[in-house]
C-alpha positions as CSV (number, residue, x, y, z in Angstrom):
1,X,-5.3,-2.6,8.7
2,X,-5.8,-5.6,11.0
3,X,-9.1,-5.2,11.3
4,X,-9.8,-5.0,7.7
5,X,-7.5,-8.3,7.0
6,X,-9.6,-10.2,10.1
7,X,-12.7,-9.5,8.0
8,X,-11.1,-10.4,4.7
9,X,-9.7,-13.4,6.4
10,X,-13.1,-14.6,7.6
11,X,-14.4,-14.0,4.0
12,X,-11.3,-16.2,2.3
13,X,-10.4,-18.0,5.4
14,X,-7.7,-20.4,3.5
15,X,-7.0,-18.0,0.7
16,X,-5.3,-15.1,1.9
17,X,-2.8,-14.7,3.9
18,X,-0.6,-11.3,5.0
19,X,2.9,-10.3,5.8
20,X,3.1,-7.4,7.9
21,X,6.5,-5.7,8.4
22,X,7.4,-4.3,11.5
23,X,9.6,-3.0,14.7
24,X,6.8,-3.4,17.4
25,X,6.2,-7.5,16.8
26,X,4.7,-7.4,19.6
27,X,2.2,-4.6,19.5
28,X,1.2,-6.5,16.1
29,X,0.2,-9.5,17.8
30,X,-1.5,-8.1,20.2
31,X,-3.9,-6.4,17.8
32,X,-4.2,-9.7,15.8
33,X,-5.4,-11.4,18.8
34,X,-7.9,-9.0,19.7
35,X,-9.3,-9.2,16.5
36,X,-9.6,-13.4,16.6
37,X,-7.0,-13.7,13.4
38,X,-6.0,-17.1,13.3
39,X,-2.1,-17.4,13.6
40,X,-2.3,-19.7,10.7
41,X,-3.0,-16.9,8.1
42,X,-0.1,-14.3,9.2
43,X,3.4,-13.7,10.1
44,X,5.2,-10.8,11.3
45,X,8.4,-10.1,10.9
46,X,11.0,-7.7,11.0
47,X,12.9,-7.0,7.4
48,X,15.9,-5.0,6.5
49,X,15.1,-2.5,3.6
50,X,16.8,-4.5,1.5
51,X,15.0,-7.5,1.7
52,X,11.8,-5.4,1.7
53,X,11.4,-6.9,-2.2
54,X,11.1,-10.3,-1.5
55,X,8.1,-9.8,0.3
56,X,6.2,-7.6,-2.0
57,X,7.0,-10.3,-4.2
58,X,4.7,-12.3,-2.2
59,X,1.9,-10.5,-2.0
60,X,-0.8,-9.3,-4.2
61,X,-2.5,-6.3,-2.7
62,X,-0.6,-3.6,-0.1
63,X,-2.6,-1.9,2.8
64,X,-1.0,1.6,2.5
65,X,-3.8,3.1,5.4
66,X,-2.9,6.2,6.8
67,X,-3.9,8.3,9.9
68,X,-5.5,11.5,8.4
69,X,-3.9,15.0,8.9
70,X,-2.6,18.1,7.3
71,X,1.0,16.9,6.8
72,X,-0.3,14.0,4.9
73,X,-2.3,15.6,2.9
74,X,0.4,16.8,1.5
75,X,2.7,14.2,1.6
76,X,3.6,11.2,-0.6
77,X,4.5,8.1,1.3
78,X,7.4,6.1,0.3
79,X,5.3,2.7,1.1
80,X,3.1,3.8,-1.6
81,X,6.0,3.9,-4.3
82,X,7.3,0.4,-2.9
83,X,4.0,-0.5,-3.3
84,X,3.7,0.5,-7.0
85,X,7.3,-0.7,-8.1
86,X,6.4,-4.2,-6.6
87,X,3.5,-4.4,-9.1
88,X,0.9,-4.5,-6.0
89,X,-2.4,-3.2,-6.4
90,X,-2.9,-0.9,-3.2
91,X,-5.6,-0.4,-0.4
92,X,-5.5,3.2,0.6
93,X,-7.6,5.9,2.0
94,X,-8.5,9.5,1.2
95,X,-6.2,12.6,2.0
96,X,-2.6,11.4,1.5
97,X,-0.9,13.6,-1.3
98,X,-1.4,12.7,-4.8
99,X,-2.2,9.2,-4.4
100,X,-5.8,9.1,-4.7
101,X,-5.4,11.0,-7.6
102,X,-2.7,8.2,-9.2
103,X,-5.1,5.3,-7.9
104,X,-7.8,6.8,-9.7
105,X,-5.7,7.7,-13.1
106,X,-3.6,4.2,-13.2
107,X,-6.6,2.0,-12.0
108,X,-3.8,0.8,-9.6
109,X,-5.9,0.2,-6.3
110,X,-9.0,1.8,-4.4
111,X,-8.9,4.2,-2.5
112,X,-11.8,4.6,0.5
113,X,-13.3,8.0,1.1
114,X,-14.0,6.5,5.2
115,X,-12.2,3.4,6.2
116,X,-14.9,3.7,9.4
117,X,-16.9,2.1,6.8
118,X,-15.7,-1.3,7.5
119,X,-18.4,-3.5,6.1
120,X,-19.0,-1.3,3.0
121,X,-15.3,-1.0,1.9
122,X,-14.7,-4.7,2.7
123,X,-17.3,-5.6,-0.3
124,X,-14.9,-3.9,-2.4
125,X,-12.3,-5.5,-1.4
126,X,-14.3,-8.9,-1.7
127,X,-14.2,-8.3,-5.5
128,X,-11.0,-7.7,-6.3
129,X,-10.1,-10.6,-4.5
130,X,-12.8,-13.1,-6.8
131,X,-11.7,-11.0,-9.4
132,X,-7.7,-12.0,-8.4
133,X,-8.9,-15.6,-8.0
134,X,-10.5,-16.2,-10.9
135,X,-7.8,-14.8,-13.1
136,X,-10.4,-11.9,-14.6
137,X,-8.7,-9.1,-12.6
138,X,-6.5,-6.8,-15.0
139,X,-3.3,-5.6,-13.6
140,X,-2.5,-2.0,-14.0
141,X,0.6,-1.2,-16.3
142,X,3.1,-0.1,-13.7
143,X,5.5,1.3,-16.2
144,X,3.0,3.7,-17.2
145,X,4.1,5.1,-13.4
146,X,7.9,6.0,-14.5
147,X,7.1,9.5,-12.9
148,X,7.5,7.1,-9.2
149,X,10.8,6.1,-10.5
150,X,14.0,7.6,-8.6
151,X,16.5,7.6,-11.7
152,X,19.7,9.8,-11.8
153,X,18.2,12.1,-14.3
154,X,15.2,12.9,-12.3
155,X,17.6,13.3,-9.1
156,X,19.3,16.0,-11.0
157,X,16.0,17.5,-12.3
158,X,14.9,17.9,-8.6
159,X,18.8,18.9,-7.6
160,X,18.3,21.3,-10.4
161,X,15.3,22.6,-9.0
162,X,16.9,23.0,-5.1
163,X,19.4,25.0,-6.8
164,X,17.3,27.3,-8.3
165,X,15.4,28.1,-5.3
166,X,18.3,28.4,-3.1
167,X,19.5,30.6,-6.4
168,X,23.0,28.9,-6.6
169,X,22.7,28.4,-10.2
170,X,25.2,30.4,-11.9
C-alpha cells in the first residue's frame, strides 16, 4: 500500500495526501522512508474505532490490499464494509471473498488481478484520480449496497440461520 501511494504521490505530488491507521506507528514510518515519501503528504495515527468515521470522511479512495491465501479467499473483510459505508471508492486486489465480485457489480472501485504489477495498476489509478479532480468521476450509489448494512433485522435473519443449523428452532 506504501509503495503504491509513493508512486501516486510522485504522480500528484501536492494533491494527494493519505491517512493510514495503525498500532505499529513505527513500522509505518519506517516503510514510508524507504520508499522516499515526503512527510509532508502523510500522517499516521492511531484511532479508536469510534473515531474511525472521521477519517473516512477525509479521504476519497481506500487501499483495502490484502495478502493472498485460502482463508481470504473466503473471507469478507470488515475494512471493505467501512470502506463502502464511508462512500469511498476502494483499491483492492483479487481473491478476497465476494468483493471483486461487488467492485465489479457496484462500479465501487478496481480491483487488480496482480498488485506486482506496479506501474500498470498505477495508470489506473492515475485516472480515477484526473477523473476525481476534474469533477467527471461518478460516484457509485452506496445505498444500492444495503446487503453491507448490519441492521437488527438482518442480525436476526443470520441469528435465525445459527439457529437452524445448530437445530434449536422449535
Amino acid at each position: 500500500t506504501v509503495k503504491y501511494f509513493s508512486k501516486i504521490q510522485k504522480k500528484f505530488p501536492d494533491e494527494v495526501y493519505f491517512y493510514f491507521c495503525t498500532n505499529e506507528r513505527d513500522v509505518v514510518k519506517n516503510l514510508f522512508d524507504q520508499h522516499n515519501v515526503p512527510s509532508n503528504s502523510y500522517e499516521i495515527n492511531t484511532v479508536p474505532y469510534h473515531e474511525m468515521p472521521n477519517y473516512y470522511s477525509k479521504a476519497d479512495i481506500a487501499f483495502c490490499f490484502i495478502a493472498e491465501s485460502f482463508p481470504r479467499k473466503i473471507c469478507f473483510p470488515v475494512k471493505f464494509s467501512e470502506y463502502v459505508a464511508s462512500n469511498l471508492f476502494v483499491l483492492a486486489n483479487k481473491n478476497i471473498g465476494d468483493v471483486p465480485d461487488i467492485i465489479r457489480k457496484y462500479n465501487c472501485g478496481i480491483t487488480f488481478q496482480d498488485l506486482n504489477n506496479v506501474d500498470n495498476n498505477i495508470l489506473e489509478i492515475s485516472n480515477v484520480v484526473n477523473l476525481m479532480k476534474s469533477n467527471k468521476f461518478k460516484l457509485y450509489e452506496r445505498n444500492d449496497m444495503s446487503f453491507l448494512d448490519w441492521q437488527f433485522e438482518a442480525i436476526d435473519k443470520y441469528y435465525n440461520i445459527y439457529k437452524d443449523i445448530l437445530k434449536l428452532n422449535d
